[in-house]
MARDOTOR-956669 format. One record per atom (N, C-alpha, C): residue in one letter; x, y, z. Coordinates in pm, whole numbers, plus 50000, padded with zeros to 5 digits. Last residue first. Example, Ala and Ser with C-alpha at 12.3 -4.5 7.8 and 13.67 -1.06 7.14 Angstrom:
// MARDOTOR-956669
('S'; (51285; 49775; 50708))
('S'; (51367; 49894; 50714))
('S'; (51290; 50003; 50787))
('A'; (51319; 49431; 50780))
('A'; (51230; 49550; 50780))
('A'; (51320; 49670; 50780))
// end
This chain:
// MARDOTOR-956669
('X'; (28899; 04971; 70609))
('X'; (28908; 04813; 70625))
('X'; (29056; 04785; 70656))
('X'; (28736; 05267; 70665))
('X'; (28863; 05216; 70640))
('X'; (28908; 05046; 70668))
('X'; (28412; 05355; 70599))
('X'; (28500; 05277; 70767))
('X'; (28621; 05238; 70670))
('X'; (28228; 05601; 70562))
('X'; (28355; 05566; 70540))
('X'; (28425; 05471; 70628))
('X'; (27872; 05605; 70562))
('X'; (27969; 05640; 70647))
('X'; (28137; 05556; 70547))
('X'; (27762; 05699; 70262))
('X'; (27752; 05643; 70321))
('X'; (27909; 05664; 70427))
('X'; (27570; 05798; 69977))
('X'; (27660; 05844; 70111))
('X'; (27642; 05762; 70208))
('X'; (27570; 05742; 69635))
('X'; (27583; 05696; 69734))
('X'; (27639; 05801; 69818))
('X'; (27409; 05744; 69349))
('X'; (27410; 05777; 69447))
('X'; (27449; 05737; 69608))
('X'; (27391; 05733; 69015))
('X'; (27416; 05640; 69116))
('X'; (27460; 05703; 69211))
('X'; (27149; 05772; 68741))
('X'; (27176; 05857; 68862))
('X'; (27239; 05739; 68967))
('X'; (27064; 05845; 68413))
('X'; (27165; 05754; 68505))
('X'; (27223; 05819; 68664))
('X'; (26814; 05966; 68246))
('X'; (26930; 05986; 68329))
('X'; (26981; 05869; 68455))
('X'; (26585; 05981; 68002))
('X'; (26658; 05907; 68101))
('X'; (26771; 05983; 68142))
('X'; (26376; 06304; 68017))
('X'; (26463; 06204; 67944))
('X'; (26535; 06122; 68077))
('X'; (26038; 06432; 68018))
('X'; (26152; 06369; 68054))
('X'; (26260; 06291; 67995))
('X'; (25982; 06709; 67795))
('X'; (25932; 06550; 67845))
('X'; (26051; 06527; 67944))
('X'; (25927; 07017; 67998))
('X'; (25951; 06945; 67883))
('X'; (25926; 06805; 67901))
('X'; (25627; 07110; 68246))
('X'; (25783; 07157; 68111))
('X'; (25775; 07050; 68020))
('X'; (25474; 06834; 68374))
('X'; (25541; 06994; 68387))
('X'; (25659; 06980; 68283))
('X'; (25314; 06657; 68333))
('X'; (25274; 06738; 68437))
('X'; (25341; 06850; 68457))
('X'; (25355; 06464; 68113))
('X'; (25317; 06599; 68085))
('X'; (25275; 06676; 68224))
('X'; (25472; 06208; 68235))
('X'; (25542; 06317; 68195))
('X'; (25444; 06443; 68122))
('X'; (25395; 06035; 68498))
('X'; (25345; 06155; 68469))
('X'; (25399; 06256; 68419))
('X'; (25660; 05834; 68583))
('X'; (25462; 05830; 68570))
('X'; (25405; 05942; 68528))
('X'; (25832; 06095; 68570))
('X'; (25834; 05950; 68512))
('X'; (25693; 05897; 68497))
('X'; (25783; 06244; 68800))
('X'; (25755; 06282; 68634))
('X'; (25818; 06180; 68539))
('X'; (25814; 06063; 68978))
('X'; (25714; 06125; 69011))
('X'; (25694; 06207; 68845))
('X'; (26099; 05999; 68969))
('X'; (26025; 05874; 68944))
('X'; (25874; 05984; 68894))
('X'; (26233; 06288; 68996))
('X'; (26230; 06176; 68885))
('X'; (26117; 06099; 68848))
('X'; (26105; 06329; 69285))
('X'; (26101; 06422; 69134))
('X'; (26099; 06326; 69052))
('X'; (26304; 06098; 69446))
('X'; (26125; 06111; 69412))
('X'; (26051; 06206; 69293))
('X'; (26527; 06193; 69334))
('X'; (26469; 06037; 69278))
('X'; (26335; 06056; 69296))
('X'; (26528; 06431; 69497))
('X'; (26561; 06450; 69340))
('X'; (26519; 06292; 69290))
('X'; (26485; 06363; 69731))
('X'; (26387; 06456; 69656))
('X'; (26392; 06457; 69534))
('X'; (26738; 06213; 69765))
('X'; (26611; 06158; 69793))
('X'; (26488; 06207; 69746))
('X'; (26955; 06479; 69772))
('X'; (26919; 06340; 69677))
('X'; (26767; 06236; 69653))
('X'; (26830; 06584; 69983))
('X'; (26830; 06632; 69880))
('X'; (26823; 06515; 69732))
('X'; (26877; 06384; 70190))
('X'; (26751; 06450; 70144))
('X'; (26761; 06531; 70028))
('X'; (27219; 06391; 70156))
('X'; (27108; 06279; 70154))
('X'; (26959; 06293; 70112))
('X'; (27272; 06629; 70261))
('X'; (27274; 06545; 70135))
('X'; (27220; 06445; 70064))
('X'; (27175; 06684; 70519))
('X'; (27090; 06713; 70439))
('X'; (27121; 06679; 70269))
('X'; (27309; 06429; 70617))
('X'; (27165; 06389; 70631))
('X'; (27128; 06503; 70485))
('X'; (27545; 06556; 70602))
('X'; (27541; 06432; 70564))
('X'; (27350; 06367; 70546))
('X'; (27521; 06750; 70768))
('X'; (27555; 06772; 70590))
('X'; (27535; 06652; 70566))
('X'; (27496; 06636; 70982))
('X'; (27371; 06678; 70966))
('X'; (27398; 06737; 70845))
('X'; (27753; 06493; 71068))
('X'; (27579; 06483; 71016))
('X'; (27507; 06513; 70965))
('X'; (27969; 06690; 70848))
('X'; (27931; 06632; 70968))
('X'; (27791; 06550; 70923))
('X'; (28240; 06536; 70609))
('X'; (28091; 06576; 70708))
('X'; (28049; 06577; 70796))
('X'; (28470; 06509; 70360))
('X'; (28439; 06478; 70537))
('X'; (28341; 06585; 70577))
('X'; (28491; 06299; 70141))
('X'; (28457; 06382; 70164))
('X'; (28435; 06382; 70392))
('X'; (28586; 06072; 69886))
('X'; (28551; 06080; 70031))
('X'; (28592; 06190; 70013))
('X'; (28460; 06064; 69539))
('X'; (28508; 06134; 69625))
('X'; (28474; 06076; 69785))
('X'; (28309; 06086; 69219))
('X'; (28326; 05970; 69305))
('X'; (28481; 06033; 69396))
('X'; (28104; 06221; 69032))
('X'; (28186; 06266; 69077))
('X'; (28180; 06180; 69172))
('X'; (27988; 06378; 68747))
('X'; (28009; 06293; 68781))
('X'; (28159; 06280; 68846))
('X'; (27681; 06548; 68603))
('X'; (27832; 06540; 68693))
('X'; (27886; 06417; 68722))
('X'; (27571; 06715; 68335))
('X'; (27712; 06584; 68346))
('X'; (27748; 06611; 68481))
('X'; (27286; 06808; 68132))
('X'; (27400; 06844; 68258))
('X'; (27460; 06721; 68263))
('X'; (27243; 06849; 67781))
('X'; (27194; 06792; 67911))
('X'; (27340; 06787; 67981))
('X'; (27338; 06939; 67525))
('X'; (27338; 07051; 67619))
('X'; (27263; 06970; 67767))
('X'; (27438; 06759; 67370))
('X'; (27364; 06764; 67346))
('X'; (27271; 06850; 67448))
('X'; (27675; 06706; 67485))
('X'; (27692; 06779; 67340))
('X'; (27572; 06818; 67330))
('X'; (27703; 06769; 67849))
('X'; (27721; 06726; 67717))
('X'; (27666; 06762; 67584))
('X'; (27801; 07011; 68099))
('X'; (27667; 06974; 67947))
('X'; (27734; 06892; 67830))
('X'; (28045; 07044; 68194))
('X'; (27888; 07035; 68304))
('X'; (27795; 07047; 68224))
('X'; (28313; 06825; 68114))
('X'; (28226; 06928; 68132))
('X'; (28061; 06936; 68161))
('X'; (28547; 06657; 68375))
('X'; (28422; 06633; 68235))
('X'; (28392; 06773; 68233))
('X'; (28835; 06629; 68409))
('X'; (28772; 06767; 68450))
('X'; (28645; 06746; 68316))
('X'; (28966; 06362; 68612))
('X'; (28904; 06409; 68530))
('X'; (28840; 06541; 68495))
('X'; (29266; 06372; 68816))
('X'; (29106; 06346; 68814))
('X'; (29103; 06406; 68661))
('X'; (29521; 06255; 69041))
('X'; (29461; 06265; 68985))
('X'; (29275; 06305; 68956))
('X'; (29786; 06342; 69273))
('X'; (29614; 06288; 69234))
('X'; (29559; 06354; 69095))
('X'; (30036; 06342; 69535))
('X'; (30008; 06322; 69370))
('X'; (29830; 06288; 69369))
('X'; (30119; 06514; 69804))
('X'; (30048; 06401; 69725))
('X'; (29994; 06406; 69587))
('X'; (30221; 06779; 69936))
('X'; (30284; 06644; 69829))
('X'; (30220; 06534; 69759))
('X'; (30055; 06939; 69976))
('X'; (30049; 06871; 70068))
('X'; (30166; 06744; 70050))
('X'; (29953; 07083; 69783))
('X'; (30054; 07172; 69860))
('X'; (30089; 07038; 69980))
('X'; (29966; 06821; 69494))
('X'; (29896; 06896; 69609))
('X'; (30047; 06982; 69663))
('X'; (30101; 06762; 69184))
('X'; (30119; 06760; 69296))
('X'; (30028; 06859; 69410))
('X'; (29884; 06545; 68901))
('X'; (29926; 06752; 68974))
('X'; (29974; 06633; 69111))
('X'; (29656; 06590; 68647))
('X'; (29780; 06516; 68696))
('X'; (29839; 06543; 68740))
('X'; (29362; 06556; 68459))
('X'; (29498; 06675; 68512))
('X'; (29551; 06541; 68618))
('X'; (29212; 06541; 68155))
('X'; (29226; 06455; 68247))
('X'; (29380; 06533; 68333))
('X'; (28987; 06696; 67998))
('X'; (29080; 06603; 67994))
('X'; (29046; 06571; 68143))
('X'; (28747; 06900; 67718))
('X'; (28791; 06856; 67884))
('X'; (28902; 06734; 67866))
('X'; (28676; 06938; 67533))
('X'; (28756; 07062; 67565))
('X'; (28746; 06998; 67716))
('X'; (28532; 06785; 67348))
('X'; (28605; 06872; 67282))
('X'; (28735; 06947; 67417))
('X'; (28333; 06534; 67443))
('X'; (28402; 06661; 67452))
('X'; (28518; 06685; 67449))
('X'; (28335; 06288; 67390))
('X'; (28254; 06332; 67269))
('X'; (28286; 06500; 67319))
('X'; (28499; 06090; 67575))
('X'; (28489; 06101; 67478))
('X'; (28486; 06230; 67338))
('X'; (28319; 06178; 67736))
('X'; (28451; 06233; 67783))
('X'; (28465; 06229; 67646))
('X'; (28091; 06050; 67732))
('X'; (28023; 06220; 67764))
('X'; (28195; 06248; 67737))
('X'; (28132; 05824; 67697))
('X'; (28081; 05870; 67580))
('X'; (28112; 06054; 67575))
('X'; (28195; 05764; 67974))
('X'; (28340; 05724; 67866))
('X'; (28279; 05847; 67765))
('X'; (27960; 05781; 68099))
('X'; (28099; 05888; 68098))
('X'; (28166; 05885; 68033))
('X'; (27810; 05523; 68013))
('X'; (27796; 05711; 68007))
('X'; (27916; 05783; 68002))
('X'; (27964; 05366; 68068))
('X'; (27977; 05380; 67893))
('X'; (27955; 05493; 67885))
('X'; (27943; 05356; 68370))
('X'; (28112; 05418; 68317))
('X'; (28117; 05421; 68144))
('X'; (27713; 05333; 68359))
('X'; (27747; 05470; 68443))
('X'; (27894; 05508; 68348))
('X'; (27682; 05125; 68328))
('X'; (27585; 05141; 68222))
('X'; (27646; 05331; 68272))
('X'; (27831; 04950; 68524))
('X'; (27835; 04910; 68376))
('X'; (27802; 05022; 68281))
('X'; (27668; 04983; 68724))
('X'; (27795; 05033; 68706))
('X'; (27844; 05041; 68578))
('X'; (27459; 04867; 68644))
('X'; (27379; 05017; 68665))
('X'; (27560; 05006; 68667))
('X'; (27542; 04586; 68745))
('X'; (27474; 04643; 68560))
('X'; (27488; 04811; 68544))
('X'; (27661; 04617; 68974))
('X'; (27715; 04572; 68875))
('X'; (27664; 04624; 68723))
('X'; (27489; 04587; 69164))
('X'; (27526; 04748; 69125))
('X'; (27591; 04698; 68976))
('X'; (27383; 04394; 69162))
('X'; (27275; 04458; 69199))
('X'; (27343; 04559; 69080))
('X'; (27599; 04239; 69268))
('X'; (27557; 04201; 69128))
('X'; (27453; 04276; 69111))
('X'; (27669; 04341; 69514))
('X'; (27744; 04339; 69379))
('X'; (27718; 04329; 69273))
('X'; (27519; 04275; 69655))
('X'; (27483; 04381; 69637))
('X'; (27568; 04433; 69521))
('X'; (27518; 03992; 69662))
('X'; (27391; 04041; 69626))
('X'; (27393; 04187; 69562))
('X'; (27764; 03971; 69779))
('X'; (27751; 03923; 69637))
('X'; (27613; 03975; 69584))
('X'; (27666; 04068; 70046))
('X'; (27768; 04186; 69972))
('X'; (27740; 04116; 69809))
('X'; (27494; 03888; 70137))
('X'; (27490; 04026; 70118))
('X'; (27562; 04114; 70022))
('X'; (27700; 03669; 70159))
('X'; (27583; 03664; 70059))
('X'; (27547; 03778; 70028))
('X'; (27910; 03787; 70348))
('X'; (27941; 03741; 70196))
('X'; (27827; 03767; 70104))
('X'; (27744; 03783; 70556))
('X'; (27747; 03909; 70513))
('X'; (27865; 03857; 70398))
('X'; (27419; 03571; 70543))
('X'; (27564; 03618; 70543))
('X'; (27579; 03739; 70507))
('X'; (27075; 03672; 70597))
('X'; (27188; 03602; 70475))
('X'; (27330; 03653; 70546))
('X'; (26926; 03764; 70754))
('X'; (26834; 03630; 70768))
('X'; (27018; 03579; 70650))
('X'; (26950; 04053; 70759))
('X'; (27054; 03995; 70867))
('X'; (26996; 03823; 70808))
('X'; (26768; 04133; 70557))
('X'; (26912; 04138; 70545))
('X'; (26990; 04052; 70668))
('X'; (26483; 03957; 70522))
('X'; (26575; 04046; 70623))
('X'; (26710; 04023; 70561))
('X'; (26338; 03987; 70261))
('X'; (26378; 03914; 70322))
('X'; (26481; 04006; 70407))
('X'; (25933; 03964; 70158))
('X'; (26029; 04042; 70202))
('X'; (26150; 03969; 70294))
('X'; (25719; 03944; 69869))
('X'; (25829; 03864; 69987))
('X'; (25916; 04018; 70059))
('X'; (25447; 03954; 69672))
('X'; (25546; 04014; 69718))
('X'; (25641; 03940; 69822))
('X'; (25228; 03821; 69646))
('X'; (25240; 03923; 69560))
('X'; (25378; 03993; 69553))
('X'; (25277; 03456; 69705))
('X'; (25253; 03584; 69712))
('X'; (25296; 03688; 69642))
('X'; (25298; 03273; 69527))
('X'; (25245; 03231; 69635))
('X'; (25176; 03420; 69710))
('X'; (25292; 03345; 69187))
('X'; (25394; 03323; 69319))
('X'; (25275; 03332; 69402))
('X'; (25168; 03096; 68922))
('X'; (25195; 03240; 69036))
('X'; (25289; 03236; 69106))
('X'; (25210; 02900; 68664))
('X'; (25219; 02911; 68767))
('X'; (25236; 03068; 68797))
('X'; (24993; 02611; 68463))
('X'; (25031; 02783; 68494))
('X'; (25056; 02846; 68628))
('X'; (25162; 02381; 68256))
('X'; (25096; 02398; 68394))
('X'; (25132; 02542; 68403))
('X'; (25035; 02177; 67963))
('X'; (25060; 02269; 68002))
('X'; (25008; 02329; 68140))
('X'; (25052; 01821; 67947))
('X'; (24951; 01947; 68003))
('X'; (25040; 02075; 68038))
('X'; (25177; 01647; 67656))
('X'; (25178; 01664; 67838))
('X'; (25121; 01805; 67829))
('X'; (24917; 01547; 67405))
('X'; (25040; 01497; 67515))
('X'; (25052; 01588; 67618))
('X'; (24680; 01801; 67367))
('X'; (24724; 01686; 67315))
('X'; (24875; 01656; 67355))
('X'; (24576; 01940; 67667))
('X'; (24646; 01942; 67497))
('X'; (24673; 01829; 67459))
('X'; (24505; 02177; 67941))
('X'; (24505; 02057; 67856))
('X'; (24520; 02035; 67676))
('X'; (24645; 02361; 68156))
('X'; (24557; 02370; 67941))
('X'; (24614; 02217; 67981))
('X'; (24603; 02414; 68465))
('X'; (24634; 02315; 68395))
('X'; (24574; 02341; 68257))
('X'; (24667; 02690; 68716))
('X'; (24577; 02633; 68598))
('X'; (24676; 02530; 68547))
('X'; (24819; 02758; 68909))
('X'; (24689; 02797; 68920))
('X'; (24597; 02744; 68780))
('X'; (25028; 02640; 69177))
('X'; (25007; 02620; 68972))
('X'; (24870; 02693; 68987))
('X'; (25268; 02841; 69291))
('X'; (25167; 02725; 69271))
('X'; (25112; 02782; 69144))
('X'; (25582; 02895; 69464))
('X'; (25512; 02897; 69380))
('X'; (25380; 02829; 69440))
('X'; (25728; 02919; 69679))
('X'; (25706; 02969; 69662))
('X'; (25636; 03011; 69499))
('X'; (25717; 02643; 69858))
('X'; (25590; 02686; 69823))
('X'; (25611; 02834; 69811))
('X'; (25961; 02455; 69805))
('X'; (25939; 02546; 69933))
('X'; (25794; 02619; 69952))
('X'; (25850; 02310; 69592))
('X'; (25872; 02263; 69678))
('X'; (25901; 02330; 69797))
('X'; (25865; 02544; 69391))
('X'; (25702; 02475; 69437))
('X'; (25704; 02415; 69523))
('X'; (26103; 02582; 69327))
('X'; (26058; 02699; 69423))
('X'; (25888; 02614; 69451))
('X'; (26161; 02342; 69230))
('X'; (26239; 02403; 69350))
('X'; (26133; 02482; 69434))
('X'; (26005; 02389; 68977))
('X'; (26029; 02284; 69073))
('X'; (26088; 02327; 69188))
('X'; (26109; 02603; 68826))
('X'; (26003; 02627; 68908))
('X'; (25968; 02484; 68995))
('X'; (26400; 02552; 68826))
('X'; (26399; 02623; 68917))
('X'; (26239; 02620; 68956))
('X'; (26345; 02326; 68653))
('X'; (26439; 02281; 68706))
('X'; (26417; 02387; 68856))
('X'; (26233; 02492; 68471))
('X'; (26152; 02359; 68503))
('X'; (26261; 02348; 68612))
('X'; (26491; 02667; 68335))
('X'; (26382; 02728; 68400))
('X'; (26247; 02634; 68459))
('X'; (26633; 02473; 68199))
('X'; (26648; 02541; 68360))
('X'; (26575; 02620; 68403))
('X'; (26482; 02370; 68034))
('X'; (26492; 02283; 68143))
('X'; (26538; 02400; 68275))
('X'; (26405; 02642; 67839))
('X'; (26258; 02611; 67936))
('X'; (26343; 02494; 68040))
('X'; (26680; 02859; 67925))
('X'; (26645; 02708; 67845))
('X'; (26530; 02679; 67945))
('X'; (26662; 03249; 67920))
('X'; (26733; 03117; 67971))
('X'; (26648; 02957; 67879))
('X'; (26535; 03443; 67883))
('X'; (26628; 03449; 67799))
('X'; (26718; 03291; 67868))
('X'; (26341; 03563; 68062))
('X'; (26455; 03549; 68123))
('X'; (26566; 03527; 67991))
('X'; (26103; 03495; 67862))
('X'; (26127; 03605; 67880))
('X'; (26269; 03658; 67988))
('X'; (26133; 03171; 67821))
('X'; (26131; 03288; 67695))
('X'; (26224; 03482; 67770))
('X'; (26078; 03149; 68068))
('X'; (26185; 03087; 67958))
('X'; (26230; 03193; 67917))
('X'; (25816; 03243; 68079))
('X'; (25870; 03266; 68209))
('X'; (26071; 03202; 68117))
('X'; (25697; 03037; 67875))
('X'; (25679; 03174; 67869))
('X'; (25829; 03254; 67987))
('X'; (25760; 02812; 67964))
('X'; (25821; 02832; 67852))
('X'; (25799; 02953; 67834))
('X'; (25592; 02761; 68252))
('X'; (25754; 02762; 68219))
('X'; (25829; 02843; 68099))
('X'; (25371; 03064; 68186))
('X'; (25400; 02907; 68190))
('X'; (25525; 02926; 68227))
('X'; (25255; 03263; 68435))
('X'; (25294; 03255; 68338))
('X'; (25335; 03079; 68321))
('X'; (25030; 03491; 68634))
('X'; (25050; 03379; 68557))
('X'; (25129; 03351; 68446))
('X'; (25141; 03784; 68850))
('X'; (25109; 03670; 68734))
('X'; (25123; 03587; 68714))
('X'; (25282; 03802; 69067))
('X'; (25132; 03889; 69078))
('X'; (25099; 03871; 68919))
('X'; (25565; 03703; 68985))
('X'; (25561; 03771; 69098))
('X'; (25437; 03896; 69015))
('X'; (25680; 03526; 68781))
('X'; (25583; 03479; 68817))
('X'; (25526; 03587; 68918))
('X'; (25922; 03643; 68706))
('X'; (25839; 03623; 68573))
('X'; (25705; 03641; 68682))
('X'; (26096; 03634; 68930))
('X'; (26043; 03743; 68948))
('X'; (25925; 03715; 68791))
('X'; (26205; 03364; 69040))
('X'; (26096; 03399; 69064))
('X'; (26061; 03497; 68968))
('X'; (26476; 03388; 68869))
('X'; (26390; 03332; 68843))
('X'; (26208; 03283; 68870))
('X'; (26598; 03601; 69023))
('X'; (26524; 03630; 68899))
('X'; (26438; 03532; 68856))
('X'; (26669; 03463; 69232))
('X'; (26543; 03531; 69272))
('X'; (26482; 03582; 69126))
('X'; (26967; 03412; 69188))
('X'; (26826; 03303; 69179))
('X'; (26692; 03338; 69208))
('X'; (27072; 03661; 69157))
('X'; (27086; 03527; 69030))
('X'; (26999; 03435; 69036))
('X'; (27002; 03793; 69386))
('X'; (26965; 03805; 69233))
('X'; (26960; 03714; 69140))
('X'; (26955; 03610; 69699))
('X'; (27071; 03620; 69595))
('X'; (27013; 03610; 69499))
('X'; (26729; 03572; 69885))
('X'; (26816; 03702; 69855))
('X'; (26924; 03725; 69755))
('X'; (26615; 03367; 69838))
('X'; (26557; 03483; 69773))
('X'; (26645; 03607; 69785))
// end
């Protein structure tokens, strides 16, 4: 259950009923490999059938997950498995970060890309996006080590953390204030720096 590629195939069934061919359908995969996985998972018992339609030739079978929910320790998988997990996690949302930017660089008029020696000698590069795309919504985007102490590091962190709870929180409830909400692509990371 910890590796995405095979946990999707739970997730149709996770606090519903669905058939194979439904649970098919909606993965976008072939009803055998999707028979193939709810077999599997019935044999560890993370399924069960909760109904049989009867029909003319073979019986349509309706399956749940065992439970509403799972939880699996990170230490219970390799730290290969881990990391492939967390790869394929970020992978889409990475995907969907760099069409953003391409578009936002793209579609402005008046930003590039600089190419400079530091006072230090080191060559670096970066991008200079601008801070509203065309359509006057804000742009940052900005992938950097940075050196902190803790407790910048914590209150960065909380800050960020306020700003996803905001989000989600006028996400369920867009007339609770101002305008509607629109999507925004937010990938967020701080995390300690260990040099490999």
């Amino acid at each position: 259950m910890g590796d995405p590629l095979r946990s999707r195939f739970l997730q149709p069934f996770l606090g519903r009923e669905l058939s194979v061919g439904q649970a098919a359908t909606e993965l976008g995969c072939s009803p055998n490999a999707m028979l193939y996985r709810v077999r599997n998972m019935l044999d560890v018992d993370l399924l069960r059938i909760t109904q049989t339609r009867h029909r003319r030739g073979r019986p349509i079978k309706v399956y749940r997950s065992a439970f509403e929910g799972y939880f699996v320790p990170n230490e219970a998988m390799p730290y290969d498995d881990l990391r492939h997990r967390v790869t394929s996690q970020e992978r889409r949302l990475a995907e969907q970060v760099v069409d953003a930017y391409t578009t936002v660089l793209f579609r402005s008029g008046n930003s590039g890309r600089v190419l400079a020696r530091d006072s230090n000698g080191d060559v670096w590069a970066s991008d200079l996006p601008p801070s509203l795309n065309e359509q006057g919504q804000p742009v940052l985007m900005v992938d950097v080590r940075v050196d902190l102490t803790n407790e910048e590091a914590l209150h960065i962190r909380d800050l960020f953390a306020a700003a996803i709870k905001r989000g989600r929180r006028a996400s369920r409830n867009p007339q609770a204030e101002g305008s509607p909400p629109k999507p925004y692509l937010l990938n967020c990371a701080i995390l300690p720096h260990q040099p490999g």
